[in-house]
C-alpha positions as CSV (number, residue, x, y, z in Angstrom):
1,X,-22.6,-18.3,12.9
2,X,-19.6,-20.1,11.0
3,X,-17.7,-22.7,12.7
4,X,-14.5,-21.8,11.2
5,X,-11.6,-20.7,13.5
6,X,-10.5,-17.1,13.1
7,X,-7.1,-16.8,11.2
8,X,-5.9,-13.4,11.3
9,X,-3.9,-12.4,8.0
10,X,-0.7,-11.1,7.2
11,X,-1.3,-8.0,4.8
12,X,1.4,-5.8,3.3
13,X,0.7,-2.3,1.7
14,X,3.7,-1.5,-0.6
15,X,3.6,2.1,-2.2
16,X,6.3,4.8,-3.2
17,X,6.1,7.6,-0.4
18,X,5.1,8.6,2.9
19,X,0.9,9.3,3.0
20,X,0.3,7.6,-0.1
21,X,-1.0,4.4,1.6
22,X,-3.2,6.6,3.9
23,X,-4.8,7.7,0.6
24,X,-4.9,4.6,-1.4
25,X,-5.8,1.8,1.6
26,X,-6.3,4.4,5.0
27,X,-9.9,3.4,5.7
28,X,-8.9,-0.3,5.0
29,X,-6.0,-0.8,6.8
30,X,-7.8,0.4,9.8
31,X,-10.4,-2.0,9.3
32,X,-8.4,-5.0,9.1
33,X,-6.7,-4.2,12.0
34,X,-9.7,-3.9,13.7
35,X,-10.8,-6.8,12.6
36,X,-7.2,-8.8,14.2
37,X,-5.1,-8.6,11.0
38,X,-1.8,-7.8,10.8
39,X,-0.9,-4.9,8.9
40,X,2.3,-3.4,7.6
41,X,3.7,-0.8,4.9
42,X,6.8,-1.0,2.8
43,X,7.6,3.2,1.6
44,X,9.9,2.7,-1.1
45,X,11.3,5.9,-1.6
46,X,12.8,8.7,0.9
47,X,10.0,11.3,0.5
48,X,12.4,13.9,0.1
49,X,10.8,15.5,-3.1
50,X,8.1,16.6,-1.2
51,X,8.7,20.0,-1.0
52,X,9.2,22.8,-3.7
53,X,10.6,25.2,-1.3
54,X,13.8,26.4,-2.4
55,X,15.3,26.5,1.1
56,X,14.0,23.5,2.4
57,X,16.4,21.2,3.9
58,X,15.9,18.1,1.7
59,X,17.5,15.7,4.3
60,X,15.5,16.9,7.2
61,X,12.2,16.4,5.0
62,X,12.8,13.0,5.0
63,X,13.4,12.3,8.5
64,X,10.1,14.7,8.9
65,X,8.2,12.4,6.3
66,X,8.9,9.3,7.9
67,X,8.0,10.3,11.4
68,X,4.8,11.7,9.7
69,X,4.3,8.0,8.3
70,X,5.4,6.3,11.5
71,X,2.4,8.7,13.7
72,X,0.1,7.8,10.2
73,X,0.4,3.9,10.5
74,X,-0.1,4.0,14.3
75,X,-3.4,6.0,14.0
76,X,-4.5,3.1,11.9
77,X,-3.2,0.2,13.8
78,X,-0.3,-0.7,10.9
79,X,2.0,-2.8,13.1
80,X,5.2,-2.0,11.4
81,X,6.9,0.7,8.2
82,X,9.7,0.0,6.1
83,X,11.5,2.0,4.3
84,X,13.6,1.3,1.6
85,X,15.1,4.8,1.2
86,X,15.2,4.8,-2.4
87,X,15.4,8.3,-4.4
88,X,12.3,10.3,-4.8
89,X,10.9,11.4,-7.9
90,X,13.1,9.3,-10.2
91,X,12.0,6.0,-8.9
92,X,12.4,2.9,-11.7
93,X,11.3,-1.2,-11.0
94,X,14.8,-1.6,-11.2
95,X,15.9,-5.4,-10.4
96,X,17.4,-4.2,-7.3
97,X,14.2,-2.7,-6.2
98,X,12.4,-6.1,-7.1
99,X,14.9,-7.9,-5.3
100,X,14.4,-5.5,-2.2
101,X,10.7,-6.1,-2.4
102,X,10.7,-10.1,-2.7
103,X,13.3,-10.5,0.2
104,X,10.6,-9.0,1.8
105,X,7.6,-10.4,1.1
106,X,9.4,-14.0,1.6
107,X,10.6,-12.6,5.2
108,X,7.3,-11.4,6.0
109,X,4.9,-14.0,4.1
110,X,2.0,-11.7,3.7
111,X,-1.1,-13.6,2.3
112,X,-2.3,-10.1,0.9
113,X,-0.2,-7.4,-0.7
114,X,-1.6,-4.4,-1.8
115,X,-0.3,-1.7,-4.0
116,X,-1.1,0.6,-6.6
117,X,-1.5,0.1,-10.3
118,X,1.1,0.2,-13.0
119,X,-0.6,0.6,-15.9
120,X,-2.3,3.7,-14.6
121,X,-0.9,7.0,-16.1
122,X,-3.9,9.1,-16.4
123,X,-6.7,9.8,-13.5
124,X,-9.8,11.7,-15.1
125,X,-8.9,14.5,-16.8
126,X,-7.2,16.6,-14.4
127,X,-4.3,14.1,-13.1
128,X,-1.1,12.3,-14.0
129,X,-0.6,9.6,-11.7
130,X,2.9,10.0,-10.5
131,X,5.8,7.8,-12.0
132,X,6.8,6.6,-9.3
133,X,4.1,5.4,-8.4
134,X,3.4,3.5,-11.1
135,X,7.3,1.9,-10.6
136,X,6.7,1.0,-7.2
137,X,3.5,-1.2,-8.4
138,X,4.9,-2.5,-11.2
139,X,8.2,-3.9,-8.8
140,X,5.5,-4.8,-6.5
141,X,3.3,-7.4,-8.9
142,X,6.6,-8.1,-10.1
143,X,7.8,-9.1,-7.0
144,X,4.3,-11.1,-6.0
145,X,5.0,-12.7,-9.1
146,X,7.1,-14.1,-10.7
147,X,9.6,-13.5,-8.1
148,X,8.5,-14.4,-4.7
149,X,7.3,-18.1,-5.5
150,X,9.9,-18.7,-7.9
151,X,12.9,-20.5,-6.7
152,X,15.5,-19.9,-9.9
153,X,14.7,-16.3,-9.3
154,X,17.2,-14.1,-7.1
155,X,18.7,-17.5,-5.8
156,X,21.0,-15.1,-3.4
157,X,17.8,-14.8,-1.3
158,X,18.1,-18.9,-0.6
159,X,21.4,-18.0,0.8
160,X,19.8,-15.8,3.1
161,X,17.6,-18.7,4.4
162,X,14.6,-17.0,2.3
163,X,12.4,-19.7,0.9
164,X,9.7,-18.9,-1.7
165,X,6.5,-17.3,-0.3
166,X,2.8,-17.6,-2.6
167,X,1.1,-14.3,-1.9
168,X,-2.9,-15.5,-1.9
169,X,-4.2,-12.3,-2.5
170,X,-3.2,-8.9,-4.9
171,X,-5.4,-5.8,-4.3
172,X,-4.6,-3.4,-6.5
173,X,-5.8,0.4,-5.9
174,X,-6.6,2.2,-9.1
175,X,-9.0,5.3,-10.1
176,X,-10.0,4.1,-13.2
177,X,-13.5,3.1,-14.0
178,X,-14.6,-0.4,-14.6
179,X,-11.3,-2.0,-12.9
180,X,-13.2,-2.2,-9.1
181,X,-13.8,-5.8,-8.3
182,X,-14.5,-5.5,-4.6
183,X,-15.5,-2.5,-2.4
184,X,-14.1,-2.3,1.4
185,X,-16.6,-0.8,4.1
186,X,-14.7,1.9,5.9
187,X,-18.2,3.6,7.2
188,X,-16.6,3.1,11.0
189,X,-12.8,4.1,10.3
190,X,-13.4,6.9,7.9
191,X,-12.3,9.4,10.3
192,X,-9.6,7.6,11.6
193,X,-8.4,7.8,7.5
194,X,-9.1,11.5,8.0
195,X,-6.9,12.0,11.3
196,X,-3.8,9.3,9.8
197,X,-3.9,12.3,6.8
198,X,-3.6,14.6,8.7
199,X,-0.2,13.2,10.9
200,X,1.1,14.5,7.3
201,X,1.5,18.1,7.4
202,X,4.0,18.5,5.6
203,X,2.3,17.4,2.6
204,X,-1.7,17.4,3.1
205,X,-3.9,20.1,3.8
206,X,-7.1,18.1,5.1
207,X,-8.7,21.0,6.8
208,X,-12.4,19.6,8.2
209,X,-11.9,16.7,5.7
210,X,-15.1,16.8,3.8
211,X,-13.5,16.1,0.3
212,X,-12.4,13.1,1.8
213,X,-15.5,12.1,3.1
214,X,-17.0,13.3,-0.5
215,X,-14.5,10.8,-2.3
216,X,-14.6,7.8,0.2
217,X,-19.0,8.6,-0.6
218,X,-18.6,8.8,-4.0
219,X,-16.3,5.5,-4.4
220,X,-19.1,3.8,-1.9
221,X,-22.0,4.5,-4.4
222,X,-21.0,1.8,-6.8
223,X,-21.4,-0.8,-3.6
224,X,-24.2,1.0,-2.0
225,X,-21.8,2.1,1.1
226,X,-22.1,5.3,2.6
227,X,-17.6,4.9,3.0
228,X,-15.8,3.2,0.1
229,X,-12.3,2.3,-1.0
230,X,-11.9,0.0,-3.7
231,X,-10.0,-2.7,-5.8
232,X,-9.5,-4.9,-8.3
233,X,-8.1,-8.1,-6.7
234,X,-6.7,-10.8,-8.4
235,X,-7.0,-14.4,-6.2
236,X,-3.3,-15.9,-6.7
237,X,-3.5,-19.3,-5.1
238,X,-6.6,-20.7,-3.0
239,X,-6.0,-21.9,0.6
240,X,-6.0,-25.3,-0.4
241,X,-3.1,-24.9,-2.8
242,X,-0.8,-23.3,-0.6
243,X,1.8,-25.1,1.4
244,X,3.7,-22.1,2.9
């Protein structure tokens, strides 16, 4: 047994709408707060081009969409959402957005962020990954770094009493083959993944959530886990180097 003190973490999912971090880091999330962690998610858009339904009201969707979230992140344990509110569907790592994203990442001082991957455009054969997503990751790393431990950069966020914030740890969620460098056991919060999904109804149809359970299974293969997600992390400072 290791002498070393339990110190929870400070992890912070970003993504671009409501029920995309239940499908990229559900199982994990859960985990970690199992496990004491602190979790939160940043949604950085409004969710409101979630529907195709010519008489849908678009500004009720997004009130709907972020109570779905809200019921999503408490299934899991997820201490906190927030949204930025940005447009969906024509998202862009504007400098704004980046600036968004390090104020908060230097307000919150996560050790671990975790978002999706920007140079992903193509998943298999049979799916585009969604440009917005890959904006949100790419204002994400951006904000991770350069941005958060930078002083010269945005020094507005100084003025705000914001001092610059080393993230320790990037995992970055991503289909494609050969990029998995570590493999989370969700064996025990699988279904918790499973019941967060479905909190969004407006989006998902999870039905008994078997093709779930047959994706988390075949992600676990690589690892020998019966319930898998993955990631390729990337180790940004060691605890040794980093004063904050």
């Amino acid at each position: 047994m290791s002498d070393t003190p339990f110190s929870p973490l400070r992890i912070l999912g970003i993504f671009a709408h409501p029920d995309d971090p239940e499908f990229s880091m559900g199982g994990s999330a859960a985990r970690w707060a199992d496990e004491g962690h602190e979790v939160y998610y940043c949604i950085v858009t409004d969710g409101s081009a979630g529907s195709n339904d010519p008489h849908q009201d678009l500004r009720a969707l997004v009130r709907i969409r972020e109570e779905e979230q809200r019921a999503a992140a408490r299934v899991l344990g997820v201490r906190d959402v927030f949204f930025l509110g940005y447009k969906d569907g024509v998202l862009e790592p504007t400098l704004e957005l980046r600036r968004e994203l390090t104020r908060l990442i230097r307000r919150l001082k996560p050790d671990r962020v975790v978002c999706g991957d920007p140079t992903a455009f193509f998943y298999g054969d049979e799916y585009v990954n969604h440009a917005d997503h890959r904006a949100a990751a790419e204002a994400a790393v951006a904000a991770v770094f350069p941005s958060a431990p930078t002083r010269p950069i945005f020094p507005e966020l100084l003025a705000e009493g914001l001092e610059p914030h080393q993230v320790k740890e990037l995992y970055i969620t991503s289909d494609q083959a050969g990029l998995y460098t570590t493999y989370v056991d969700i064996s025990m919060t699988i279904e918790r993944k499973i019941e967060a999904l479905r909190c969004h109804a407006s989006q998902v149809q999870v039905g008994d959530g078997q093709w779930l359970r047959d994706w988390a299974a075949e992600t676990g293969k690589a690892a020998g886990l019966a319930y898998a997600e993955a990631f390729r992390v990337m180790r940004l400072a060691r605890e040794h180097q980093d004063g904050s």
